[in-house]
N, CA, C and O atoms as a CHARMM CRD file, in Angstrom:
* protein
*
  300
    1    1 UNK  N      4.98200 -11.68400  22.28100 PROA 1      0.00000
    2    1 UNK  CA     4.57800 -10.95700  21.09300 PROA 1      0.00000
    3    1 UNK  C      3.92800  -9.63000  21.47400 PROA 1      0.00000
    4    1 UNK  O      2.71700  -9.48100  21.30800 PROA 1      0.00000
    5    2 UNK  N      4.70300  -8.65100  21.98400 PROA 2      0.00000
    6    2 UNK  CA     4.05600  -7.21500  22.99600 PROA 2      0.00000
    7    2 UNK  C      4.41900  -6.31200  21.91700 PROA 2      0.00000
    8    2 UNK  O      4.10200  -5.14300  22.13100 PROA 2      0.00000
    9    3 UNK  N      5.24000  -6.64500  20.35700 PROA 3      0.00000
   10    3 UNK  CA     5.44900  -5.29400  20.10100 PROA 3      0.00000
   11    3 UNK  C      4.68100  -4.92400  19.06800 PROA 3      0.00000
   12    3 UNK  O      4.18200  -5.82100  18.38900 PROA 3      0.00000
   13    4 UNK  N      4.40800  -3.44600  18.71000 PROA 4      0.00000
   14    4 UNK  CA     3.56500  -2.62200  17.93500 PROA 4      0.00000
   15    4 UNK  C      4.03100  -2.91200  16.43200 PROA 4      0.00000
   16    4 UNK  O      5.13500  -2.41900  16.20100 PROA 4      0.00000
   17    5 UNK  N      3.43800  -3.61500  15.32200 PROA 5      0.00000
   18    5 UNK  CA     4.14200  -3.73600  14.13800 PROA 5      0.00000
   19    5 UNK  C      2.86300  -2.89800  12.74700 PROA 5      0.00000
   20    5 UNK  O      1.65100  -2.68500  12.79300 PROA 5      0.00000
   21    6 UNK  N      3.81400  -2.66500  11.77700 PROA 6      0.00000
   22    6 UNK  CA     2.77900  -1.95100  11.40300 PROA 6      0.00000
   23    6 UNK  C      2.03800  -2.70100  10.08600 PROA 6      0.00000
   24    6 UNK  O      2.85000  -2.74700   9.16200 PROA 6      0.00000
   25    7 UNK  N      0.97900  -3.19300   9.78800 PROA 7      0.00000
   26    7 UNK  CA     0.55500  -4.09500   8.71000 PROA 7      0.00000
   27    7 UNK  C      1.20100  -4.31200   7.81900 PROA 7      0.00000
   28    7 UNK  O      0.85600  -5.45100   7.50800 PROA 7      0.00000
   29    8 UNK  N      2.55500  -3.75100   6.59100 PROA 8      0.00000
   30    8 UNK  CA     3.40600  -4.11800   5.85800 PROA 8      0.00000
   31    8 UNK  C      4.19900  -4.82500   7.00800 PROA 8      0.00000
   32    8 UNK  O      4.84700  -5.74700   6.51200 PROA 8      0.00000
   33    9 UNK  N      4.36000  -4.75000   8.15200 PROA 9      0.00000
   34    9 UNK  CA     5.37500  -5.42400   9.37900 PROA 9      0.00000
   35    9 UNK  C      4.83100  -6.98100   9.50000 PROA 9      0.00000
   36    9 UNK  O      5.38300  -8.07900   9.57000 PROA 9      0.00000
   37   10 UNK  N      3.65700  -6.57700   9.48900 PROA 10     0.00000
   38   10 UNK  CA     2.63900  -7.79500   9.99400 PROA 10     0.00000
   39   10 UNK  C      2.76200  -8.80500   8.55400 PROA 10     0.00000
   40   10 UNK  O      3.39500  -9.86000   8.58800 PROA 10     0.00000
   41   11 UNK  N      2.19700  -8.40800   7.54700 PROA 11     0.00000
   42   11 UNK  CA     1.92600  -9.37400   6.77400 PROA 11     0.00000
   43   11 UNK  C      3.66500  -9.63800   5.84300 PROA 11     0.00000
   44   11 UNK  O      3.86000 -10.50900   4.99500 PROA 11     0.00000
   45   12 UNK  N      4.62000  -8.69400   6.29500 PROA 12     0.00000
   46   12 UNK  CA     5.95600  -9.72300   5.97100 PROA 12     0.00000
   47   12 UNK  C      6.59900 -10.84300   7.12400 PROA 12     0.00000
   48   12 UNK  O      7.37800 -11.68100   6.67000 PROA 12     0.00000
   49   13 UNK  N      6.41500 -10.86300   8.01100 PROA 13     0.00000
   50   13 UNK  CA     6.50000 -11.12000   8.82500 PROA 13     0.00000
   51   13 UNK  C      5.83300 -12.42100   8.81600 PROA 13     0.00000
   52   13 UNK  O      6.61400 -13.36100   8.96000 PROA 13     0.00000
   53   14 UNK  N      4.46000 -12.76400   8.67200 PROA 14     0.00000
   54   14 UNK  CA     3.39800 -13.87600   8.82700 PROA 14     0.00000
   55   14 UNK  C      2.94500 -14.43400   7.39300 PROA 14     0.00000
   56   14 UNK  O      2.00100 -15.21500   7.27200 PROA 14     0.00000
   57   15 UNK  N      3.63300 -14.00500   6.42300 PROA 15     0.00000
   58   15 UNK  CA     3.41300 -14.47000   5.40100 PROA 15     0.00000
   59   15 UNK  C      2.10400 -15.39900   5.40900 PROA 15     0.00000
   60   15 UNK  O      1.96800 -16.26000   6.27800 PROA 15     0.00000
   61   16 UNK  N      1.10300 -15.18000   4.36000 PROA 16     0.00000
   62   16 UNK  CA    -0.13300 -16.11900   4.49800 PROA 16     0.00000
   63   16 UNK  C     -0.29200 -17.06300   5.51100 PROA 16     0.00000
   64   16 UNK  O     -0.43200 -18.27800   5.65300 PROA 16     0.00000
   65   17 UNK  N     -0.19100 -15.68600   6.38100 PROA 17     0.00000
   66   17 UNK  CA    -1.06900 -16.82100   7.59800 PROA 17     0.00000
   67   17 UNK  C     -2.28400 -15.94200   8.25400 PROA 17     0.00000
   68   17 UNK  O     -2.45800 -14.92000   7.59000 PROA 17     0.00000
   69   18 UNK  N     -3.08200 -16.03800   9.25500 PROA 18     0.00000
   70   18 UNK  CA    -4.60400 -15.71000   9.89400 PROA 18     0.00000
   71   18 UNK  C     -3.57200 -15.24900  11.06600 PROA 18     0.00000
   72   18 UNK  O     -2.72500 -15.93200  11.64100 PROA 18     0.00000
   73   19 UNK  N     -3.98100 -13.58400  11.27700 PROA 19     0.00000
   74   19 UNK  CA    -3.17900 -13.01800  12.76700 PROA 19     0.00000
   75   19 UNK  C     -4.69300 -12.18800  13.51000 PROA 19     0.00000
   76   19 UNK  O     -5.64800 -11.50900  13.13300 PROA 19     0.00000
   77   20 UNK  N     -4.25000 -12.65700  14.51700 PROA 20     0.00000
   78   20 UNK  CA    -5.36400 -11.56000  15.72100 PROA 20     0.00000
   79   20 UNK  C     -4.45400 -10.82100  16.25500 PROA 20     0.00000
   80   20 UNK  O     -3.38700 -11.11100  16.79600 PROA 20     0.00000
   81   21 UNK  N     -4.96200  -9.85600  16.05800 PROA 21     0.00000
   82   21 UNK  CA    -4.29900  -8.41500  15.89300 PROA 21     0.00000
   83   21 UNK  C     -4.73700  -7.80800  17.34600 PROA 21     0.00000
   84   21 UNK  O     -5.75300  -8.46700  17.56800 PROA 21     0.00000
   85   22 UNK  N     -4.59800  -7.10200  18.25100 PROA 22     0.00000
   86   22 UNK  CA    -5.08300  -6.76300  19.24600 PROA 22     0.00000
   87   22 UNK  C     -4.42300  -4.91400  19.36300 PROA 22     0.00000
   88   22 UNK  O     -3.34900  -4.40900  19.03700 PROA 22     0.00000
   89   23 UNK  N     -5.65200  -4.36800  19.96800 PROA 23     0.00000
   90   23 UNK  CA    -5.23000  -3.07800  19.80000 PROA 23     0.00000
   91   23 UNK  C     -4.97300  -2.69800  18.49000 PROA 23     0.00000
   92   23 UNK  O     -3.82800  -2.24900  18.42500 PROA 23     0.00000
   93   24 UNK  N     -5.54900  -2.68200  17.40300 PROA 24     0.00000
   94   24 UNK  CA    -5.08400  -2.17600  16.38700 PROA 24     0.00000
   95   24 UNK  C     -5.55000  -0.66300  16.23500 PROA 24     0.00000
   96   24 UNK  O     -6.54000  -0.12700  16.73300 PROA 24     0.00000
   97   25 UNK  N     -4.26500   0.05200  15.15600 PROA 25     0.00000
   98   25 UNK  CA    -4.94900   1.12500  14.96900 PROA 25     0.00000
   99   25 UNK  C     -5.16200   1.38700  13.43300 PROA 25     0.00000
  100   25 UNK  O     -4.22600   1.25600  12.64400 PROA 25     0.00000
  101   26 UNK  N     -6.52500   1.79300  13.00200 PROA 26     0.00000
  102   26 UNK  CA    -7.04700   1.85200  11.88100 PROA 26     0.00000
  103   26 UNK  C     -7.39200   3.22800  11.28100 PROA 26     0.00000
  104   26 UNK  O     -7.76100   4.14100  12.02000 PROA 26     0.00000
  105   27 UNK  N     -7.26500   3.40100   9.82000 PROA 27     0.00000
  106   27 UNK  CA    -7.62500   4.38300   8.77000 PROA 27     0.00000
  107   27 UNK  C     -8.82100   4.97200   9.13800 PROA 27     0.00000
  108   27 UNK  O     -9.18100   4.52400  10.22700 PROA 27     0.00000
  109   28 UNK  N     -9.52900   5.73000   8.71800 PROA 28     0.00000
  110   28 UNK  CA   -10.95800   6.24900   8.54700 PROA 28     0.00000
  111   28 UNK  C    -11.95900   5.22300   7.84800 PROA 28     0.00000
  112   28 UNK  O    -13.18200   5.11200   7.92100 PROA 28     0.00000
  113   29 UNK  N    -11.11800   4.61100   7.23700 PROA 29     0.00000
  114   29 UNK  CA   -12.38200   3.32100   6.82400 PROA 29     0.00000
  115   29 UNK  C    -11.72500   2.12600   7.27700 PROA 29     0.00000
  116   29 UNK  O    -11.49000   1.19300   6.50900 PROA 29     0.00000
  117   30 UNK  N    -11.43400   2.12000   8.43800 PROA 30     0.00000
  118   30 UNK  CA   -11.31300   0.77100   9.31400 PROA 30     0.00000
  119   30 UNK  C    -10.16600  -0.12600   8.47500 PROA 30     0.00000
  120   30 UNK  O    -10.37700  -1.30000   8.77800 PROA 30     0.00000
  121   31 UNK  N     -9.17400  -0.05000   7.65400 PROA 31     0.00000
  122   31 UNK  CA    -8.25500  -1.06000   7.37700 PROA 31     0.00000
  123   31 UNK  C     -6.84400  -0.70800   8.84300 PROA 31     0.00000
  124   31 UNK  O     -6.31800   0.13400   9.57100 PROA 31     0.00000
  125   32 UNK  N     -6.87600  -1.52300   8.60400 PROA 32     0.00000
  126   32 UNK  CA    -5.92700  -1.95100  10.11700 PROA 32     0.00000
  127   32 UNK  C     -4.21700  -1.21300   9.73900 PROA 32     0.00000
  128   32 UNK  O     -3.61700  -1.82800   8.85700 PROA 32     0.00000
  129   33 UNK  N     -3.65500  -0.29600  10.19400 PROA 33     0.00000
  130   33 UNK  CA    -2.57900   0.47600   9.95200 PROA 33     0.00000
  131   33 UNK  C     -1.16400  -0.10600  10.55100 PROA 33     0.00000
  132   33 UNK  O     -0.09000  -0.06100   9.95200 PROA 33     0.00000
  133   34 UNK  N     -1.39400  -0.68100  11.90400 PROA 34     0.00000
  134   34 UNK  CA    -0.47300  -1.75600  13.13600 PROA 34     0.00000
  135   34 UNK  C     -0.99800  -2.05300  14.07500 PROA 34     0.00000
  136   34 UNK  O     -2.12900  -1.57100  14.15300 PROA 34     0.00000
  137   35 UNK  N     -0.61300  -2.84100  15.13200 PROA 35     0.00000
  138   35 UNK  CA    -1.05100  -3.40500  16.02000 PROA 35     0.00000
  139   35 UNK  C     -0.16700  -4.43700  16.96800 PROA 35     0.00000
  140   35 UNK  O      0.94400  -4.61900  16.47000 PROA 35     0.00000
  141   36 UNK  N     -0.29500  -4.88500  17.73600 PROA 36     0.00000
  142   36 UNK  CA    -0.27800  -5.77100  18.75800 PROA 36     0.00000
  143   36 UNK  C     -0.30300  -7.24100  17.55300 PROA 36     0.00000
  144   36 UNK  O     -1.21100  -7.34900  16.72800 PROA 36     0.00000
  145   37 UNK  N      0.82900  -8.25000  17.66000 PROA 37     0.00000
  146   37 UNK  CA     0.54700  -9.38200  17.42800 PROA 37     0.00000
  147   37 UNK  C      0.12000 -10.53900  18.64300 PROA 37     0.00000
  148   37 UNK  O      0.84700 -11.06200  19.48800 PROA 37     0.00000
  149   38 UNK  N     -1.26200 -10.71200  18.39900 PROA 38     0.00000
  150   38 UNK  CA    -1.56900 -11.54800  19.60100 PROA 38     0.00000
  151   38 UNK  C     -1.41100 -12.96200  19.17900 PROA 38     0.00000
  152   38 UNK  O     -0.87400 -13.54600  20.12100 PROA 38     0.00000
  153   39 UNK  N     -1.66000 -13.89300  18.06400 PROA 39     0.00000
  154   39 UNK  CA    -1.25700 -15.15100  17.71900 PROA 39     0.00000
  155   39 UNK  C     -1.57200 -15.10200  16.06600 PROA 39     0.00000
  156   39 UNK  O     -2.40800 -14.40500  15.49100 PROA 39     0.00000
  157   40 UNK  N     -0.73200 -15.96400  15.55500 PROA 40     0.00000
  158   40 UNK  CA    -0.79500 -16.32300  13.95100 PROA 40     0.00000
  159   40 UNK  C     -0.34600 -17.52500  13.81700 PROA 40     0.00000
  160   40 UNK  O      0.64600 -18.02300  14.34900 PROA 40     0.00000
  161   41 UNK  N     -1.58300 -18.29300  12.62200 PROA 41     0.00000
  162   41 UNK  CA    -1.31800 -19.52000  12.33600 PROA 41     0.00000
  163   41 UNK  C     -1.61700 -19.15200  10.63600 PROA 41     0.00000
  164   41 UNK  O     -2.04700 -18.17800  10.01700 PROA 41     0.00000
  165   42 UNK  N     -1.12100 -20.53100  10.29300 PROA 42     0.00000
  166   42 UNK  CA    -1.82100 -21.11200   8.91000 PROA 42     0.00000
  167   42 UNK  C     -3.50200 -21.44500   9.16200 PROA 42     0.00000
  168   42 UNK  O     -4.37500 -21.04200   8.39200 PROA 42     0.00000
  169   43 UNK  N     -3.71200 -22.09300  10.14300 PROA 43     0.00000
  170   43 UNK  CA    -4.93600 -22.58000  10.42200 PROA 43     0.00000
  171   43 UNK  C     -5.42500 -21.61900  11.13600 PROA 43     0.00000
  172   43 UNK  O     -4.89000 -21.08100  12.10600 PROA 43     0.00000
  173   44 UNK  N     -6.90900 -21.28800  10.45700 PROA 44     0.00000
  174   44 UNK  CA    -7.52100 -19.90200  10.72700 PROA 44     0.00000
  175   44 UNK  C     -8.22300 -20.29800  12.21800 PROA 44     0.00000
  176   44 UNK  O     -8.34100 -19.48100  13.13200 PROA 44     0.00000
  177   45 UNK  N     -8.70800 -21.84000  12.29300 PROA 45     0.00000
  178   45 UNK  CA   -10.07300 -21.60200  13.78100 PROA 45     0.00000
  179   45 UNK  C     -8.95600 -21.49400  15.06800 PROA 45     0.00000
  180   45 UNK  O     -9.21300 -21.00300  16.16700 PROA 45     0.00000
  181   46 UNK  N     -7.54500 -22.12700  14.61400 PROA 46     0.00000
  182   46 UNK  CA    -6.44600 -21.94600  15.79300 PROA 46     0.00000
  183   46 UNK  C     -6.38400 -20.45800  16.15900 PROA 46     0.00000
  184   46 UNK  O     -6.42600 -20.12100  17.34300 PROA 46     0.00000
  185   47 UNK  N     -6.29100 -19.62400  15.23600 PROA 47     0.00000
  186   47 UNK  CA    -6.57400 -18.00500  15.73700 PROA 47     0.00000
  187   47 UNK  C     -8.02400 -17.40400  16.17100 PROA 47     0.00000
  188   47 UNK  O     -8.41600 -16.41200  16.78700 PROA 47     0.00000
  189   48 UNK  N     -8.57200 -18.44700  15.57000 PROA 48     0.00000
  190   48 UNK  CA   -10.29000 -18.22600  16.36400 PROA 48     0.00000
  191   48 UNK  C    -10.73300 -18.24000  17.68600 PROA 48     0.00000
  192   48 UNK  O    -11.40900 -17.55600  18.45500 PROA 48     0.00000
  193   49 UNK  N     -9.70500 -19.91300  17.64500 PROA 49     0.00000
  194   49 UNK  CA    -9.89700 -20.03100  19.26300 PROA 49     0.00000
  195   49 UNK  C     -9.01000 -19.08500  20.13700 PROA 49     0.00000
  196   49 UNK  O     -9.57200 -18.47200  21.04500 PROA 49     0.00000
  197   50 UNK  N     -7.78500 -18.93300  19.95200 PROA 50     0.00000
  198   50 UNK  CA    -7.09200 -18.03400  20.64500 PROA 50     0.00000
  199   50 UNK  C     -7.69100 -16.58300  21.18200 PROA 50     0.00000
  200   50 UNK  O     -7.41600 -15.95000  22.20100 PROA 50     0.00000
  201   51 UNK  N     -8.68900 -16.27800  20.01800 PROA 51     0.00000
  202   51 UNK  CA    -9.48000 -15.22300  19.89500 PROA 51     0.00000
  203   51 UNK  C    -10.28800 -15.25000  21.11700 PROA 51     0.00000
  204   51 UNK  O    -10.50700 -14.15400  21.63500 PROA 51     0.00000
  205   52 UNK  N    -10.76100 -16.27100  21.66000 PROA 52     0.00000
  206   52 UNK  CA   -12.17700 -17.00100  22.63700 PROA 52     0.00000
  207   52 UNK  C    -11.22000 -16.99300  23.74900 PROA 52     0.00000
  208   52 UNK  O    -11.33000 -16.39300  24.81700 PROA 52     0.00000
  209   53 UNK  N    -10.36000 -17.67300  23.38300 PROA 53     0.00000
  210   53 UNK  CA    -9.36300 -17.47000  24.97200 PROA 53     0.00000
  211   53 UNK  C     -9.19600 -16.37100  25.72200 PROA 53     0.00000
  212   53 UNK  O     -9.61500 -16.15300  26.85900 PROA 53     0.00000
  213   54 UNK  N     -8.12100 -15.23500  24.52900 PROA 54     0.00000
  214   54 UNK  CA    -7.37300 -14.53100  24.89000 PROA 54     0.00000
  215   54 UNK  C     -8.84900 -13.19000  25.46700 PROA 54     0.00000
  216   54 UNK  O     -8.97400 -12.55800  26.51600 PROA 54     0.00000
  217   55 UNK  N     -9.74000 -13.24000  24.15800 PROA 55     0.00000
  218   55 UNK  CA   -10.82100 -12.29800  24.98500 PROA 55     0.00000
  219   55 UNK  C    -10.17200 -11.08200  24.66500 PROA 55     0.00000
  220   55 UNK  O    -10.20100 -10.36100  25.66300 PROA 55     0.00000
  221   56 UNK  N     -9.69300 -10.62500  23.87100 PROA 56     0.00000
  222   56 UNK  CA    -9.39600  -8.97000  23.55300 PROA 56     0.00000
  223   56 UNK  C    -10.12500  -7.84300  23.32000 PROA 56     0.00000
  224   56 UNK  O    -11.00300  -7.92700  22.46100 PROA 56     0.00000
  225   57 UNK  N     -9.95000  -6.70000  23.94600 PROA 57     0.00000
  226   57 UNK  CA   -11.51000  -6.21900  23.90400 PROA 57     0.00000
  227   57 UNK  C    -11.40000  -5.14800  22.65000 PROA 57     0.00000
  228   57 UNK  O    -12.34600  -4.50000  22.20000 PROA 57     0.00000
  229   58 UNK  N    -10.34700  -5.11800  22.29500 PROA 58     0.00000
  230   58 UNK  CA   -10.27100  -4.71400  20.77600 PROA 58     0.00000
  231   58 UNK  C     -9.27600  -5.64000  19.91100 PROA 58     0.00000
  232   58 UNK  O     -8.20300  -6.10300  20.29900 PROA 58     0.00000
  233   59 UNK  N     -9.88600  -5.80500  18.63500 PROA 59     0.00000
  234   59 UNK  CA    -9.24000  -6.71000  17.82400 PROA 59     0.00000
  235   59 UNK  C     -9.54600  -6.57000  16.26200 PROA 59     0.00000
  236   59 UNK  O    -10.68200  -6.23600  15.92400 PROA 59     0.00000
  237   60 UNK  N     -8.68800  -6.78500  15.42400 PROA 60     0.00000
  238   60 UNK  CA    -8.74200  -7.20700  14.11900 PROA 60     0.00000
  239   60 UNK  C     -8.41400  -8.69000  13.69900 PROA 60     0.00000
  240   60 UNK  O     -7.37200  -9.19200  14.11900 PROA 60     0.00000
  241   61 UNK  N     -9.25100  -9.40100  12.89800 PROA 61     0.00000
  242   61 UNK  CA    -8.27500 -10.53300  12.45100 PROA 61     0.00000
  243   61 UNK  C     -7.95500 -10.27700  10.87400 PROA 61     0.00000
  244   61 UNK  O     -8.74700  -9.85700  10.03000 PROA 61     0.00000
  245   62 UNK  N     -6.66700 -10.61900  10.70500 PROA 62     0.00000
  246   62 UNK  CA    -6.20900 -10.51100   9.15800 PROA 62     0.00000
  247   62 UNK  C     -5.94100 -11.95200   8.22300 PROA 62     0.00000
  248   62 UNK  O     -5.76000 -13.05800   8.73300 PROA 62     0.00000
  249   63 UNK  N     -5.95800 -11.69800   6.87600 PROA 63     0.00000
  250   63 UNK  CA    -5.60500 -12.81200   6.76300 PROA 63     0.00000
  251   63 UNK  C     -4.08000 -12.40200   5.62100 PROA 63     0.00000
  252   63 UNK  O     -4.14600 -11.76100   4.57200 PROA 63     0.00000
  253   64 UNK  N     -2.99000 -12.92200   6.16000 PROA 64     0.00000
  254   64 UNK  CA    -2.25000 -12.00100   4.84400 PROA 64     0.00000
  255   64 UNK  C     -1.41100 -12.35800   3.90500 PROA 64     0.00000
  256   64 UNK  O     -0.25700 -11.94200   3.80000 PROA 64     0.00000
  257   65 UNK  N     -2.33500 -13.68900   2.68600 PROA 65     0.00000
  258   65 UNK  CA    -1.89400 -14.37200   1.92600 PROA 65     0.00000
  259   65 UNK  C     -3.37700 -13.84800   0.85800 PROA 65     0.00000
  260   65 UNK  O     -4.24700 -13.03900   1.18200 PROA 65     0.00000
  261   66 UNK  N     -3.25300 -14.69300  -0.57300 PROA 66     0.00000
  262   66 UNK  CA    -4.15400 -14.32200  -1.07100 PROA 66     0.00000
  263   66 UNK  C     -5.46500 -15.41000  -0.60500 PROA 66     0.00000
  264   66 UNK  O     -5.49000 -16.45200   0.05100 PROA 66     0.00000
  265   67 UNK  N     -6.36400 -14.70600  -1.20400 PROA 67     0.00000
  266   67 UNK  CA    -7.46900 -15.34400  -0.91700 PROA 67     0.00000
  267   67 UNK  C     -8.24100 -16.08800  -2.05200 PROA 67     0.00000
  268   67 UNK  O     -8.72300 -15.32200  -2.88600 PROA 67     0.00000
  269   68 UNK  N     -8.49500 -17.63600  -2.29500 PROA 68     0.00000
  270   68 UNK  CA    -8.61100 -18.37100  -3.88700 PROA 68     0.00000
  271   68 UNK  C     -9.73300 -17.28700  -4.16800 PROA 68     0.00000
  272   68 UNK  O    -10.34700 -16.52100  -3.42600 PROA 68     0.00000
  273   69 UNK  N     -9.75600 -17.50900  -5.44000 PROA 69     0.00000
  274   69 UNK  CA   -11.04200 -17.12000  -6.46100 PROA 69     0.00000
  275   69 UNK  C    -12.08200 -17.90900  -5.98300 PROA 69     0.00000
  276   69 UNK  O    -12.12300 -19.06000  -5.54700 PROA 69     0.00000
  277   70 UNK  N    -13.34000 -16.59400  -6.25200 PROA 70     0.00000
  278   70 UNK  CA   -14.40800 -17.12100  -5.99500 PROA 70     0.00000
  279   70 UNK  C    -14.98500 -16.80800  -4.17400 PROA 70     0.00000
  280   70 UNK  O    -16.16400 -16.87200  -3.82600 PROA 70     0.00000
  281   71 UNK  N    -13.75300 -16.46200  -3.20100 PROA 71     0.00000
  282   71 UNK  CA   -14.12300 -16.37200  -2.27300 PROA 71     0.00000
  283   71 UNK  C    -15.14300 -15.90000  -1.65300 PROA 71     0.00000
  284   71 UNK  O    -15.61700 -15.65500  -2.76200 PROA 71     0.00000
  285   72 UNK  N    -16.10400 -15.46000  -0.79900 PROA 72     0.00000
  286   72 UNK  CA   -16.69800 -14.34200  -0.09500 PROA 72     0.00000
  287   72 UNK  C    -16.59500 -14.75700   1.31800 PROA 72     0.00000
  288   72 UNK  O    -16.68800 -15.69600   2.10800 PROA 72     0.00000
  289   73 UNK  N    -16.27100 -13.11700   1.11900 PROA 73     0.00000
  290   73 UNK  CA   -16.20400 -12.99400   2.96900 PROA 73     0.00000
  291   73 UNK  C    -17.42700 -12.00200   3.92900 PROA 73     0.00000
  292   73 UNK  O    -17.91300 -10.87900   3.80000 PROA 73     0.00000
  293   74 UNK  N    -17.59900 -13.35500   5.10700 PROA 74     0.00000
  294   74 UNK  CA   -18.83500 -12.59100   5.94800 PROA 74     0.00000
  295   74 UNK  C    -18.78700 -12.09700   6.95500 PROA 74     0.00000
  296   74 UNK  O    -18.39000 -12.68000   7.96400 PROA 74     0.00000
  297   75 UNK  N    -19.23300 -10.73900   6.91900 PROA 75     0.00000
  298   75 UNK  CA   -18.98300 -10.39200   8.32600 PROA 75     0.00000
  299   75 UNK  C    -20.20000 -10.43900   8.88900 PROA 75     0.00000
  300   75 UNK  O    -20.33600 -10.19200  10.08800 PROA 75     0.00000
C-alpha cells in the first residue's frame, strides 16, 4: 500500500472504514488532501494498533463513513 491517493481516492476506495494515513498532505486548516495508505479496517483499535506498530512519524487517522448522531470526537 506505497501509493499516494488523494482523500476522495481514499474514502472511495475504503468506504466506512478507519485508515492511517501516513505522510499526509494537508489544507491550511489541517484537513487531510492525500496520503500514503498505511492500513484500513472496519474496526477502529485494529488501525490503532497498527498505528503503535507501524510508528509513523507523520500521520492522520480518518474515519470515512458517517459518524451516528450524537457523536463527539476527542482529540
Amino acid at each position: 500500500m506505497s501509493d499516494m491517493l488523494t482523500a476522495a481516492d481514499i474514502a472511495a476506495r475504503y468506504a466506512s472504514e478507519w485508515v492511517l494515513v501516513g505522510d499526509p498532505q494537508t489544507s491550511d486548516a489541517l484537513e487531510v488532501l492525500s496520503g500514503e495508505v498505511l492500513c484500513h479496517s472496519k474496526d477502529r483499535d485494529e488501525v490503532y494498533r497498527a498505528a503503535v506498530r507501524i510508528r509513523p512519524t507523520r500521520f492522520a487517522m480518518l474515519y470515512t463513513g458517517t459518524l451516528p448522531e450524537h457523536t463527539e470526537i476527542v482529540l
